[in-house]
N, C-alpha and C positions, 0 to 999 in steps of 0.2 A: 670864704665864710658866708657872705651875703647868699652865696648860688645853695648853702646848704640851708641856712634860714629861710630862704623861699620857699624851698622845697619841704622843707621840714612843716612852715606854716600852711602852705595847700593840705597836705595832710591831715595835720591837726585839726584842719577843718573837717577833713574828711572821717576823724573818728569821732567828731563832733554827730555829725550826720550818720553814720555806722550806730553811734551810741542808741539815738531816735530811732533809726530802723529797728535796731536787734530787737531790743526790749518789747514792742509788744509780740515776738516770735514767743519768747519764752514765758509772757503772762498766758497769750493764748493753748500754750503746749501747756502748760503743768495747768491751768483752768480747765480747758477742755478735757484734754488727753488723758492729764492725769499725772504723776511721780512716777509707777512704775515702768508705764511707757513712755518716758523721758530719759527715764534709767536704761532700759533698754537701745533707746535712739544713741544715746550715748556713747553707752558702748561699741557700737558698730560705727558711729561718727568719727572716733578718736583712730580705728585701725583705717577705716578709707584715707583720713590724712594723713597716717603716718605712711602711706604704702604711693600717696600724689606726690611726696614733697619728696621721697625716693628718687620716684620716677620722675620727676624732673630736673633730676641730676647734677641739682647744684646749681644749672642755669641763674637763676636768683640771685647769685652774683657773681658768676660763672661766667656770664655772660660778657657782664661784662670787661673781661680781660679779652675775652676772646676776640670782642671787637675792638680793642685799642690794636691788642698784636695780630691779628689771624688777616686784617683786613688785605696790610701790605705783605704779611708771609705769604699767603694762598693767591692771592690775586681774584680774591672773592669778594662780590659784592657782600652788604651788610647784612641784607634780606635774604640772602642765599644761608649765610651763618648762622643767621634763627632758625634756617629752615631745617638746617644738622639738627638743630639741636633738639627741633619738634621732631622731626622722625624719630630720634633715639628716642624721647621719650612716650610715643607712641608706642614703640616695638617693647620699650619694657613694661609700658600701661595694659600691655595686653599679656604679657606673662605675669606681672603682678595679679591683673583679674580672672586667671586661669587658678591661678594660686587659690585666691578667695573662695572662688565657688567652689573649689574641690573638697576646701577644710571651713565649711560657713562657720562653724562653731569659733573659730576666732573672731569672727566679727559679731555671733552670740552669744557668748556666754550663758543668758539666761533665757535664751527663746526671743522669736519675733514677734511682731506686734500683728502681723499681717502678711501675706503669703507674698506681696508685692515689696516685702523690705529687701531683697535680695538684689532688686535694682539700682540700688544705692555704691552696686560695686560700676556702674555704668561714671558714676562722677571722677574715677581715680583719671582717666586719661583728659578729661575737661578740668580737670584741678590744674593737674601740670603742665598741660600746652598752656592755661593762660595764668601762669606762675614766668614761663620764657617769654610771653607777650608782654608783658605787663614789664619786666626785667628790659625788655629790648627799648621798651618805650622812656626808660627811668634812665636810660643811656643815653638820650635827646633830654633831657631834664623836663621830660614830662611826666610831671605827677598828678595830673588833673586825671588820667586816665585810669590810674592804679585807684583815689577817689572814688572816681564816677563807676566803674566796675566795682570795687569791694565794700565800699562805705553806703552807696549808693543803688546800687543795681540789686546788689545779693542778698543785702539783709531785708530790703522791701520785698524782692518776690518775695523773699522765704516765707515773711511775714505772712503778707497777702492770701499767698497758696497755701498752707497749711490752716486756715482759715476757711478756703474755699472746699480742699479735699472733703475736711472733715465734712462737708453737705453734701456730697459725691458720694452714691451707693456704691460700695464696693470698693470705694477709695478710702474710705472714714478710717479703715483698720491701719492702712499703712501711709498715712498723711503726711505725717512726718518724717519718713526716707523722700515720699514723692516729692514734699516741697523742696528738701534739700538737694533733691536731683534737679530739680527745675531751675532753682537758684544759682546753679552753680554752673549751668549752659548759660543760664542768662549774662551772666558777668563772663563767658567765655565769649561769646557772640560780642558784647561790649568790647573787648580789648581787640577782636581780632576785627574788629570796622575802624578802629583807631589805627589799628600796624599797619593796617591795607594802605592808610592814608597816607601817614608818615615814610613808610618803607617802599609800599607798591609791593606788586607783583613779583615770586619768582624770574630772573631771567638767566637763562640758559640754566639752571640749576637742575644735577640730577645727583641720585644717590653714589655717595664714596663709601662701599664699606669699607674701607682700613681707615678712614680718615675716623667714619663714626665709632669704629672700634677703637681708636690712639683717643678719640673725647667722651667717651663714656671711661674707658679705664684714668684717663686723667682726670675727670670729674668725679671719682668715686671719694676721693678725701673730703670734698667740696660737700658734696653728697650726704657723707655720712656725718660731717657735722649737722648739716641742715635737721636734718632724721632726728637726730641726736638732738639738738636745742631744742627742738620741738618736740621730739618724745617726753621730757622733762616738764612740758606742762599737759600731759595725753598719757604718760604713766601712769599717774596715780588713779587717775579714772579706770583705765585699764586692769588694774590690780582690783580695785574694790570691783568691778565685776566681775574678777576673775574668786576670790575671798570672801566678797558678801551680797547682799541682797539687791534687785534691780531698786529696789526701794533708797536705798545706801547713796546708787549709784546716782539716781534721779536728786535727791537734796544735795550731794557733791555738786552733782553738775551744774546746778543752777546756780551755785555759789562760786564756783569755776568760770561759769561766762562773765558773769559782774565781774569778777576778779580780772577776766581778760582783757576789759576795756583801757584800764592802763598800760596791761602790755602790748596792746595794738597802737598803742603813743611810741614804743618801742619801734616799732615796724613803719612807724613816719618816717623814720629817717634813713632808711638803709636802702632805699631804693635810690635817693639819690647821693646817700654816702660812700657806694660803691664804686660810684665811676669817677668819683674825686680822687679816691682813696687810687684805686688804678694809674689815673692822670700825675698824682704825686709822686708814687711808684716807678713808674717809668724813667722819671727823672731825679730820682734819687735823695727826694728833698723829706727827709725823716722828721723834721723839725715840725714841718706844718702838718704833716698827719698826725704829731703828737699832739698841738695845738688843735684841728680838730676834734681830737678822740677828746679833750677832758672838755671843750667846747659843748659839744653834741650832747657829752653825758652828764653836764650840768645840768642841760635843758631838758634832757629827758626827767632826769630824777627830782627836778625842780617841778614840772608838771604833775608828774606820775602823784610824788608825795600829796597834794594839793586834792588829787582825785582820787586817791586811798583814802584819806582822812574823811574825805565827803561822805564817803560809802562805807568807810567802816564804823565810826562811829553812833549816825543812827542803822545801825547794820539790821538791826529785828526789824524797822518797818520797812527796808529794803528787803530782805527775805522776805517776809511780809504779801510780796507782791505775788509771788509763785501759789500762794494760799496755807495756811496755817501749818500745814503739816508738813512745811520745809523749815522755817523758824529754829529747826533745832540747829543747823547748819548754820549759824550767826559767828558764832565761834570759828567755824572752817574759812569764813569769808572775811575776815579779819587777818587771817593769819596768811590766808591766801594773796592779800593786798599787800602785807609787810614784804611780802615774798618777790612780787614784781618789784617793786620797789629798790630791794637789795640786787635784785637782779639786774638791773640796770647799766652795772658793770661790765659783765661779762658779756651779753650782747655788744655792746661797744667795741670791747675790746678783741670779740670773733668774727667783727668786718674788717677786720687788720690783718686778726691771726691768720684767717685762712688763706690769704694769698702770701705770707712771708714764714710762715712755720704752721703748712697744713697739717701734716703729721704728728707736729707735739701737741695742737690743738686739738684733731683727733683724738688724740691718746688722753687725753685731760677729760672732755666731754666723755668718753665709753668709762671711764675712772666716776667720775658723777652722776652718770644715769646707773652705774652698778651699784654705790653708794644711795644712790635713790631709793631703789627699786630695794634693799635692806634693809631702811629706814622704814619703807612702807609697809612692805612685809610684816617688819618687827612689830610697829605699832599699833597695824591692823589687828595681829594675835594677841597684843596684850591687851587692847580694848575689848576681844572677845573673852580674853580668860578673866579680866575682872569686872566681867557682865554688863559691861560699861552700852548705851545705846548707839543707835545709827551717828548721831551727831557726833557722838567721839570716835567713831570710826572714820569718818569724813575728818575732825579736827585732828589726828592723827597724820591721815593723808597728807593735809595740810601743811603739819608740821615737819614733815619727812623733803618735802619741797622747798619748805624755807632753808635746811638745813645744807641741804644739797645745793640751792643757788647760789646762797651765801660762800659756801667754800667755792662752786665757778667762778664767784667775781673776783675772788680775792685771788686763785694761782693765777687767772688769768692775766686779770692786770700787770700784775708781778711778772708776769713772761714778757708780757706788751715793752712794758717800763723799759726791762733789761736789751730787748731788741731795737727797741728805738732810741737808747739810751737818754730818753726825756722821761719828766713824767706824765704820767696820764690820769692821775684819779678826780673824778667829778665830785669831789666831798669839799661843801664850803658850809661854815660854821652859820651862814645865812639861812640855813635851811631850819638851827634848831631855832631858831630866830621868829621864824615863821610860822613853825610847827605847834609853839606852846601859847599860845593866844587863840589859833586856828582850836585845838581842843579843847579849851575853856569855852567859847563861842558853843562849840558842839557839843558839849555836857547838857550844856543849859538846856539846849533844843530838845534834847533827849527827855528835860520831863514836861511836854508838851503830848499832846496826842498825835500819834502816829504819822496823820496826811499831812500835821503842821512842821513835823519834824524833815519829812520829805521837801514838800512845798517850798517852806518862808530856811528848814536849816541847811539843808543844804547849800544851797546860796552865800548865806551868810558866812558857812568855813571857808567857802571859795574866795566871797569875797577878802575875809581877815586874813586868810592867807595870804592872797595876792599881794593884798596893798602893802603886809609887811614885806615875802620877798621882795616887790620890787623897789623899794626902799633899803633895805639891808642887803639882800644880796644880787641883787644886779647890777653888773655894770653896765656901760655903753656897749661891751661888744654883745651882750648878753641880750641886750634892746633889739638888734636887730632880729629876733623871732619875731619881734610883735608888730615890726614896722615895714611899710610896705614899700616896693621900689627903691630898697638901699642899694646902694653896689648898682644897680641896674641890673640888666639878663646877662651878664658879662658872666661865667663863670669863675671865679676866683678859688 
């Protein structure tokens, strides 16, 4: 528990610092650029990641199984094992980007921004080699790298560059593919001077194909969850550009990245929850990965809640920031925050599933992104047949995502439960606790003028929040997120 509270807290710092970075990417993209080429970048951003997190086949926590068991089965060194795993998803990064360029129109929908956005299919195999880098590294309980690469490295170039583009003749049209290209070497170059360090050098390692063919076909469950949880927040974007306007697509999305900042508090923990969750596995002790699972998803959902409430409540002057004519989307980024929030569950409980019931996991996930993708459908045509604007096609979207995570957490859980025969739910009644004093605070703020609501309200729900959870609903094992040097480096 201590070794996941560490890990968990480096992170959180790191989406502290992610937070700082992103945010002036997307002031300066929708000020400069504009909404409809935001809408546009969007759309072809959402298919490169859905086609890197393929092609990295699961590694993400794939990995690490591979090196508890493959070390002593193969008589392979550690470094040799990455290195499977980077070749396989080289060989499929490069049929995935054969794919792309042949059919661009899926990664356009509504046209380019500039004849140089087409290199944006250049990021899929830099996605997913340092998705296994970064995984190899989270196997040594280093999270400072996963940090330093994603929170750190990526959202500041991005920032930086597409800043700099824009005053570049001949770059200004396609600024925003290039900075994202740029970004995303930057944090690949990052993780792979850290592996070098910790792992070293291939030795003796050369290609197996039967081996890489038996790990790619046994990473495809792995795989296709990954795709799958992550298509589920890259759908609905997907749809509104595929059903309505780059314009649609640019106010969505701007209230989609705010929204993501709490689910990147998700993503604190599973780097080093996987190699625990392994380590337990092995030795058959279902107890304490139950006791993890409701552990982890206290603190997620105990966070997450505190940082929904910030941001939704004065949610206009946070919209506000992209420039007036995203505002309408206030509503979508509300409903988008409710959304992470309920989700919280089911991440939890699909770093369990998929090493102990990858196929019913599968089968649940393709069941909720099919339910998604209906819900979206649906709501996006009846916002157009009752002439209803851009914002309620976005709050539609929206709500088509809450509905669909909401039933992931719930089968999920409920399969979890019954397989580890404990329970696992992260719901403690400390939360409404916290919740209803945190929204009175942030009413108030609300009829303040705008920069005051940002500024002095923000804070203040953080603050009222906190100090009641931690009061009502923490306990001592709960403290140790916040405290430094518990447990010591021991892994527990």
């Amino acid at each position: 528990m201590a070794t996941l509270a560490k890990g968990g807290r480096t992170n959180t710092l790191g989406f502290l610092i992610r937070l700082i970075g992103g945010i002036p990417f997307l002031f300066i993209g929708y000020r400069l650029y504009g909404v409809e080429d935001m809408g546009r970048f969007a759309s072809a951003f959402v298919i490169i990641e859905i086609f890197a997190l393929f092609c990295a086949l699961g590694e993400k926590r794939g990995l690490a199984q591979r090196l508890t068991e493959g070390a002593d089965q193969d008589a392979q060194k550690p470094v040799n094992l990455v290195f499977d795993g980077m070749l396989a998803a080289l060989i499929v990064s490069a049929l995935a980007a054969v794919i792309v360029l042949i059919f661009p129109a899926i990664m356009f929908p509504n046209g380019v921004n500039g004849p140089l956005d087409i290199l944006m299919v250049a990021a899929i195999p830099a996605f997913a080699l340092t998705e296994i880098l970064l995984a190899a590294q989270a196997y040594r309980y280093d999270i400072t790298t996963t940090v330093r690469a994603r929170a750190l490295v990526e959202p500041w170039v991005k920032s930086i560059a597409v800043l700099a583009f824009f005053y570049i003749p001949g770059a200004r049209e396609s600024g925003l593919a290039l900075a994202f290209v740029v970004a995303i070497y930057a944090a690949l170059l990052t993780a792979l001077w850290s592996f070098i360090r910790t792992y070293g050098l291939p030795d003796g390692w050369r290609p197996r194909p039967r081996y890489l063919g038996s790990m790619v076909l046994r990473a495809l469950p792995l795989s296709g969850a990954d795709v799958i949880e992550r298509s589920t927040r890259l759908l609905d974007v997907f749809l509104l550009g595929q059903f309505t306007s780059e314009r649609a697509v640019g106010i969505y999305f701007f209230a989609k990245e705010i929204a993501t900042l709490p689910q990147k508090l998700k993503s604190s923990f599973e780097p080093i929850l996987s190699p625990v969750v392994t380590k337990n596995l092995k030795i058959g002790n279902m107890d304490a990965i139950a006791a993890q699972v409701r552990q982890v998803g206290f603190w997620i959902i105990a966070v997450q809640a505190a940082i929904a409430l910030a941001l939704a409540i004065p949610g206009e002057a946070v919209m506000g920031l992209g420039g007036p004519a995203i505002v309408g989307g206030t509503g979508a980024l509300a409903i988008l925050l409710a959304a992470e929030v309920v989700a919280s569950m089911a991440v939890v409980s699909e770093s369990v599933l998929v090493y102990i019931a990858r196929k019913r996991n599968l089968a649940i996930s393709i069941g909720i992104i099919a339910l998604q993708a209906a819900l979206t459908i649906g709501l996006i045509m009846l916002a157009e047949y009752l002439q209803l604007d851009e914002g309620f096609k976005a709050a539609g979207a929206a709500g088509a995502l809450f509905l669909a995570l909401g039933a992931s957490s719930l089968i999920k859980a409920l399969l979890l439960k019954n397989l580890l025969k404990a329970p696992v739910s992260n719901w403690r009644w400390g939360l409404v606790w916290a919740t209803a004093p945190a929204v009175i605070v942030g009413f108030a703020f609300t009829q303040l003028p705008e920069w005051m609501e940002l500024i002095f309200g923000i804070p203040a729900i953080l603050a009222t929040y906190g100090f009641v959870i931690w009061r009502k609903g923490f306990g001592e094992e709960d403290r140790l997120l916040f405290r430094k040097n518990v447990g010591g480096d021991t892994p527990s």
